[in-house]
C-alpha positions as CSV (number, residue, x, y, z in Angstrom):
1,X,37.1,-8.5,-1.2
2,X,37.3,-7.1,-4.7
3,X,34.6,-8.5,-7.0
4,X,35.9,-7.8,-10.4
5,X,33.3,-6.4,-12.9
6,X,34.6,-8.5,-16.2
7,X,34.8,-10.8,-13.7
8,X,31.4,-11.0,-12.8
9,X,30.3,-10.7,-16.1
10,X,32.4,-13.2,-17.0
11,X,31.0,-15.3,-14.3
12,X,26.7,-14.4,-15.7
13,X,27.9,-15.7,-19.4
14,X,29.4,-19.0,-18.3
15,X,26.2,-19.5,-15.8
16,X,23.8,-18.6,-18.7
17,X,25.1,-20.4,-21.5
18,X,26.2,-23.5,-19.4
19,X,29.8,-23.5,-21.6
20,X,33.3,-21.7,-20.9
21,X,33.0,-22.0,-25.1
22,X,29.8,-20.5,-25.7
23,X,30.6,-17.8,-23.2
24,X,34.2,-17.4,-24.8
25,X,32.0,-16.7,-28.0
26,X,29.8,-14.3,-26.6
27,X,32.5,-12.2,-25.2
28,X,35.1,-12.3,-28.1
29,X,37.8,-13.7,-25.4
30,X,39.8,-16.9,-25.4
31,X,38.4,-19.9,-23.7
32,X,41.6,-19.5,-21.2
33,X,40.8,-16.4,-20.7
34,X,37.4,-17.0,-19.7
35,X,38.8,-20.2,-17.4
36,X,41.1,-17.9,-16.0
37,X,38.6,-14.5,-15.2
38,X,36.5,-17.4,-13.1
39,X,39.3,-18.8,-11.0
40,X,40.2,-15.4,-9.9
41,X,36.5,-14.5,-9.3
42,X,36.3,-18.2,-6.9
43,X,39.8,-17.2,-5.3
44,X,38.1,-14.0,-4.5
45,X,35.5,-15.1,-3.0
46,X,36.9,-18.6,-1.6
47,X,35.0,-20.7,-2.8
48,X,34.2,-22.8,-5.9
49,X,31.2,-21.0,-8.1
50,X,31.2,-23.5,-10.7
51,X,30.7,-26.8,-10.8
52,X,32.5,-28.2,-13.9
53,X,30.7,-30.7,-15.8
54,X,28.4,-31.7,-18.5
55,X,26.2,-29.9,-18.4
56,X,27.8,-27.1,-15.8
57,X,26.3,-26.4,-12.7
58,X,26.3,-23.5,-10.2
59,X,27.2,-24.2,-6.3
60,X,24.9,-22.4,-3.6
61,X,27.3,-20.1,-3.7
62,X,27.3,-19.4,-7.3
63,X,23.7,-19.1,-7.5
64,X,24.0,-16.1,-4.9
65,X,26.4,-14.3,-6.4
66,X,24.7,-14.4,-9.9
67,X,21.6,-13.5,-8.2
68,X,24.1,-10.5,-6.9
69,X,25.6,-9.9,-10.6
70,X,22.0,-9.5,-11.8
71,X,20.2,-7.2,-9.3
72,X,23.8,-4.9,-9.5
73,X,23.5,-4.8,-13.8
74,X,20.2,-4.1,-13.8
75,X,20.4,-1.1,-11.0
76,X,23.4,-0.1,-12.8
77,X,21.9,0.3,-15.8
78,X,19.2,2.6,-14.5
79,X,21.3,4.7,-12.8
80,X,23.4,5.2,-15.8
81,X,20.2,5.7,-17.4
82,X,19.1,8.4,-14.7
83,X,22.4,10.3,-15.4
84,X,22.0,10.5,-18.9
85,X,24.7,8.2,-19.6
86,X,23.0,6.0,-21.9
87,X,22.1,6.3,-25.3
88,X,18.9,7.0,-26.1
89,X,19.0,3.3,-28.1
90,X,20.0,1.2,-25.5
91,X,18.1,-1.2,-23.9
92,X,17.5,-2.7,-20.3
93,X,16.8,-7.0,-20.2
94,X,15.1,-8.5,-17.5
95,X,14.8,-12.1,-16.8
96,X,11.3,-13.1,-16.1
97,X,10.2,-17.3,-15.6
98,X,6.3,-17.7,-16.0
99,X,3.9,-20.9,-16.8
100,X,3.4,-21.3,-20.5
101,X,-0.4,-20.2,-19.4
102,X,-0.4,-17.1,-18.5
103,X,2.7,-16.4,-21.4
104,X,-0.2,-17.8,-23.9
105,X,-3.4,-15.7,-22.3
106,X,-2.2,-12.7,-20.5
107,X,1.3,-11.9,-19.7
108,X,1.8,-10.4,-22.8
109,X,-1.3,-8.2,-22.7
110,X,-0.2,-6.6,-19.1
111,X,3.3,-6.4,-20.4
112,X,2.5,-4.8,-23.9
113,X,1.8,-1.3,-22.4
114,X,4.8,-1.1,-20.6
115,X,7.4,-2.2,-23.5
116,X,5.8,0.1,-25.7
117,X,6.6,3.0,-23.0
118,X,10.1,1.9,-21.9
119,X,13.1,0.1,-24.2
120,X,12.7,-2.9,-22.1
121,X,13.9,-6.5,-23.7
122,X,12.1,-9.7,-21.9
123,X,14.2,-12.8,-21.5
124,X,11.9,-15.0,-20.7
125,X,12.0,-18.8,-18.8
126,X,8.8,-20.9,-19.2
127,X,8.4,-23.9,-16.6
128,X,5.3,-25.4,-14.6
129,X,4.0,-22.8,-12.2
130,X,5.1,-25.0,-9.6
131,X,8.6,-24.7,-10.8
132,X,9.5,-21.4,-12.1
133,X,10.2,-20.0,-8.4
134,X,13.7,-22.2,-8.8
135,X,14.8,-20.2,-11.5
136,X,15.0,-17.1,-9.0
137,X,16.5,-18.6,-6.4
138,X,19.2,-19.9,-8.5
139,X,19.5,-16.1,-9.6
140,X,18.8,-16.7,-13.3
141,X,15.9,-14.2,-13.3
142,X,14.8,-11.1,-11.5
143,X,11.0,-12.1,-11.4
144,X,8.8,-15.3,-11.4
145,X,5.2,-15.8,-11.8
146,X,4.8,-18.6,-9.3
147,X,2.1,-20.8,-7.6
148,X,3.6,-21.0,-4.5
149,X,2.3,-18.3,-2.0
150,X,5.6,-17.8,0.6
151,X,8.0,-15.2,-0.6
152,X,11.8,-16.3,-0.3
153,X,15.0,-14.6,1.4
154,X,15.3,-11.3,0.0
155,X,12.2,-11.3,-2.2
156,X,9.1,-10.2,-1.7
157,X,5.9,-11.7,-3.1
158,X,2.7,-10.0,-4.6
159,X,-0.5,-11.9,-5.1
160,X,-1.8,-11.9,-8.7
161,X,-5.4,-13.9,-8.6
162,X,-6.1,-17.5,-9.7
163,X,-6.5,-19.0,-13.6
164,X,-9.9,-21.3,-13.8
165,X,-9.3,-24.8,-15.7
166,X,-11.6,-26.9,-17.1
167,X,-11.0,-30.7,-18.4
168,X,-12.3,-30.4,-22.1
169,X,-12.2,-32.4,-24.9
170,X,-14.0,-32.1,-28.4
171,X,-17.6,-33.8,-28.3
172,X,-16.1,-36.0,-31.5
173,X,-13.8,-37.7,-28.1
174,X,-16.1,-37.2,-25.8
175,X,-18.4,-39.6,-27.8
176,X,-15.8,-42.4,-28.2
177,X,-14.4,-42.6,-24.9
178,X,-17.0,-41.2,-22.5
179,X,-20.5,-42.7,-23.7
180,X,-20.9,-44.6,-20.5
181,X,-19.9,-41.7,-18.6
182,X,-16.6,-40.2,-17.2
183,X,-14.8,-42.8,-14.9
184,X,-11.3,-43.7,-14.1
185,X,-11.3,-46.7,-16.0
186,X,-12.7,-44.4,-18.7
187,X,-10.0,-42.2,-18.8
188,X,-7.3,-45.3,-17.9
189,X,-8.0,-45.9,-21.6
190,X,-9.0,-42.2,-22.8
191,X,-5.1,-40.2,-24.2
192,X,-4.5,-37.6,-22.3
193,X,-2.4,-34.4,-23.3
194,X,0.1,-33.5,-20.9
195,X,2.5,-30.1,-21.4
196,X,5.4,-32.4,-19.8
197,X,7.0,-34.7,-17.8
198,X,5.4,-32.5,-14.5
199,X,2.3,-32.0,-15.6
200,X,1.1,-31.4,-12.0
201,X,-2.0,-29.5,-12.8
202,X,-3.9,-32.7,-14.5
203,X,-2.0,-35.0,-12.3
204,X,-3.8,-33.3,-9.4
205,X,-7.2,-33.4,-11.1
206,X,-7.0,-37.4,-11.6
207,X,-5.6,-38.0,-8.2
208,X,-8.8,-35.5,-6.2
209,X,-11.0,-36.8,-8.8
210,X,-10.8,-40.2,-9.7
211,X,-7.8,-41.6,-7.9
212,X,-5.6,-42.2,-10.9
213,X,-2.0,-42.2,-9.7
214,X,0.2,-39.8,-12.0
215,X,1.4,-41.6,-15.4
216,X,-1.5,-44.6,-15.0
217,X,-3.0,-43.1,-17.9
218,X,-2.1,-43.0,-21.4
219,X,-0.8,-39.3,-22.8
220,X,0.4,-37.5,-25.2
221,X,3.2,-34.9,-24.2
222,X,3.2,-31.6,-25.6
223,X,5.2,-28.9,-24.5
224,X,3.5,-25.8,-26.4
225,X,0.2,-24.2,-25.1
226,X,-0.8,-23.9,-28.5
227,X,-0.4,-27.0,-30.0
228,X,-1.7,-28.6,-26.9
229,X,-5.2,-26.8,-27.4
230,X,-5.1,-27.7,-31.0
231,X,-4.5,-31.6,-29.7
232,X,-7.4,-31.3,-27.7
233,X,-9.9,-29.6,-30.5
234,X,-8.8,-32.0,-32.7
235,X,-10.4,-35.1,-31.0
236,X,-6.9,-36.3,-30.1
237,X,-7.0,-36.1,-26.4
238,X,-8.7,-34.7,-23.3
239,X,-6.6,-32.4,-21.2
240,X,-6.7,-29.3,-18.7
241,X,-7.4,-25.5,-20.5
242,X,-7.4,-22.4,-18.7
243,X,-10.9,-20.8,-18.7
244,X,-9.1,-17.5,-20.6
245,X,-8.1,-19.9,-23.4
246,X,-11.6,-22.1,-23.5
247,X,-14.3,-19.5,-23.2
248,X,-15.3,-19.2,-27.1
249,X,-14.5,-22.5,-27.8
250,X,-17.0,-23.7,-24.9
251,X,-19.8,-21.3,-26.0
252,X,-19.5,-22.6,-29.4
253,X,-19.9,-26.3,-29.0
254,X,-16.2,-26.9,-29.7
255,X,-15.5,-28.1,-26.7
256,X,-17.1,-29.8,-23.6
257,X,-16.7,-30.3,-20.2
258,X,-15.5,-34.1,-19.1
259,X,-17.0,-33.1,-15.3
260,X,-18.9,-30.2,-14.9
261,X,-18.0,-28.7,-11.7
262,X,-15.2,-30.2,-11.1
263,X,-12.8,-27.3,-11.9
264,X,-9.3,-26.8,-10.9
265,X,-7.7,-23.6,-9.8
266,X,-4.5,-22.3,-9.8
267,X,-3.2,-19.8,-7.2
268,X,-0.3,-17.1,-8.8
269,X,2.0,-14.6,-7.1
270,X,5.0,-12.7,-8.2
271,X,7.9,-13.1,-6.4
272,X,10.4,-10.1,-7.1
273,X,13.9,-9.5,-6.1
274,X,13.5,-7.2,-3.1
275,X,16.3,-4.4,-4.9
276,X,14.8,-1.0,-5.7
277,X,14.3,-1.3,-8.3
278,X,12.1,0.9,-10.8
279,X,12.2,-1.3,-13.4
280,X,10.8,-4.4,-11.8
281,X,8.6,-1.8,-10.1
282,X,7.2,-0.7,-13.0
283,X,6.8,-4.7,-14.4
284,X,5.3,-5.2,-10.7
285,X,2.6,-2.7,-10.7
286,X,1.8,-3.3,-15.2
287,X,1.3,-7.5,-13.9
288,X,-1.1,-6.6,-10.7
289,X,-3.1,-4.0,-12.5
290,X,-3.4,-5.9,-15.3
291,X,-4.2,-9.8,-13.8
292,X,-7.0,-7.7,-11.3
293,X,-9.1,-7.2,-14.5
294,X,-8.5,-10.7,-16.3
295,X,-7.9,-13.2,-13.2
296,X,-10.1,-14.5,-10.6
297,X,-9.3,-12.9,-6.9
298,X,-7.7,-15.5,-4.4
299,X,-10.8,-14.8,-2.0
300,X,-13.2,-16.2,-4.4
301,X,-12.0,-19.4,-4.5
């Protein structure tokens, strides 16, 4: 079997971009010629890649073989880099997916040493922590910063430590909706902020807590770490914030706790591409070194 390498490439644009168009655009080719690079790529191989559509889709098939297109560019280009074959300008890309968390508090700090070291680019993915391990197994990324503890086929998986959160809200919202204390009918009528449609995190806290099925409650939906603290500072809503994100607002009054005690933490691992690869070697070991000195450690929870 001859796996093409425009074809292949090729084949990454289209599953990237979702578009023959877009990818046409991308590579300065014809939309036909685009079409027609694919076809030969699924006659190769046997089997359809792509599932045409709006928006496209990848088969189980495709999603293997763009998890295969991405581990060989990314090994390619550091051996081309080893043999002195690339200019000193060029850059490598990795795709990482994370939870909007740990991009707000500390992924960049662990990261920062490293991409001032190496000409490394980060295309990044942000979903729920509960999500972001589908992006790797659909091949879109190399790495995932993930809440779920069992590594999949041909990865391995590296425990980082656990992010604290605390359900806060300003003591101005505190006041209006909690004088009589913090109950479930209280907070059936207190808005809640969500970060989306899957907010598991404050789902799970109402559910162990206070028994509130998700959506019987009324929220606001936010999808920006920022502006979702902001929300909650400015007496709009209550709403789950990572201890890393709270701490000076908590010692200053800005915030308060809804129920002290009742915290809720989150679990995270990186799961890796099991390639060797020194690149996401070098990401691996600049993540762990950096969440042992900012996270909590799994067995002290």
């Amino acid at each position: 079997m001859n796996l093409g390498h425009r074809q292949l490439r090729t084949f990454a644009a289209v599953a990237e971009l979702g578009s023959f168009e877009r990818a046409a655009q991308r590579l300065h080719l014809t939309q036909s010629a685009v079409s027609q690079r694919i076809k030969q790529l699924e006659d190769a191989v046997g089997q359809l890649l792509i599932v045409r559509g709006q928006p496209l889709g990848l088969t189980a098939a495709g999603e293997k073989l763009l998890a295969y297109q991405r581990q060989q560019q990314l090994l390619e280009e550091e051996l081309l880099r080893q043999l002195g074959c690339h200019s000193d300008s060029a850059y490598t890309s990795v795709a990482i997916a994370l939870n909007a968390d740990s991009l707000a508090t500390w992924f960049l700090h662990a990261m920062q040493p490293l991409l001032r070291e190496r000409r490394l680019l980060l295309d990044l993915r942000v979903a729920d922590q509960d999500q972001t391990h589908r992006f790797l197994r659909r091949g879109e990324v190399s790495g995932c910063i993930s809440s779920d503890a069992a590594p999949m086929q041909g990865c391995r998986c590296v425990a980082l430590g656990s992010m604290t959160y605390r359900a806060l809200a300003s003591g101005d919202f505190y006041a209006r909706y909690f004088a009589d204390g913090v109950s479930a009918a209280a907070l059936r009528q207190a808005p809640a902020v969500d970060y989306d449609l899957v907010d598991a995190l404050q789902q799970r806290y109402l559910g162990q807590q206070f028994g509130i099925a998700g959506g019987d409650y009324p929220r606001h939906r936010v999808p920006s770490p920022d502006a979702y603290l902001q929300m909650i500072v400015q007496g709009l809503g209550w709403g789950m914030v990572p201890d890393l994100q709270s701490a000076a607002l908590r010692q200053s009054g800005a915030l308060v706790e809804l129920s002290p005690g009742r915290r809720q933490a989150v679990a995270l691992y990186w799961h890796r591409s099991s390639l060797g690869s020194t690149t996401l070697s070098a990401i691996e070991a600049a993540l762990v070194g950096h969440a042992a000195a900012v996270l909590v450690p799994l067995d002290e929870l």
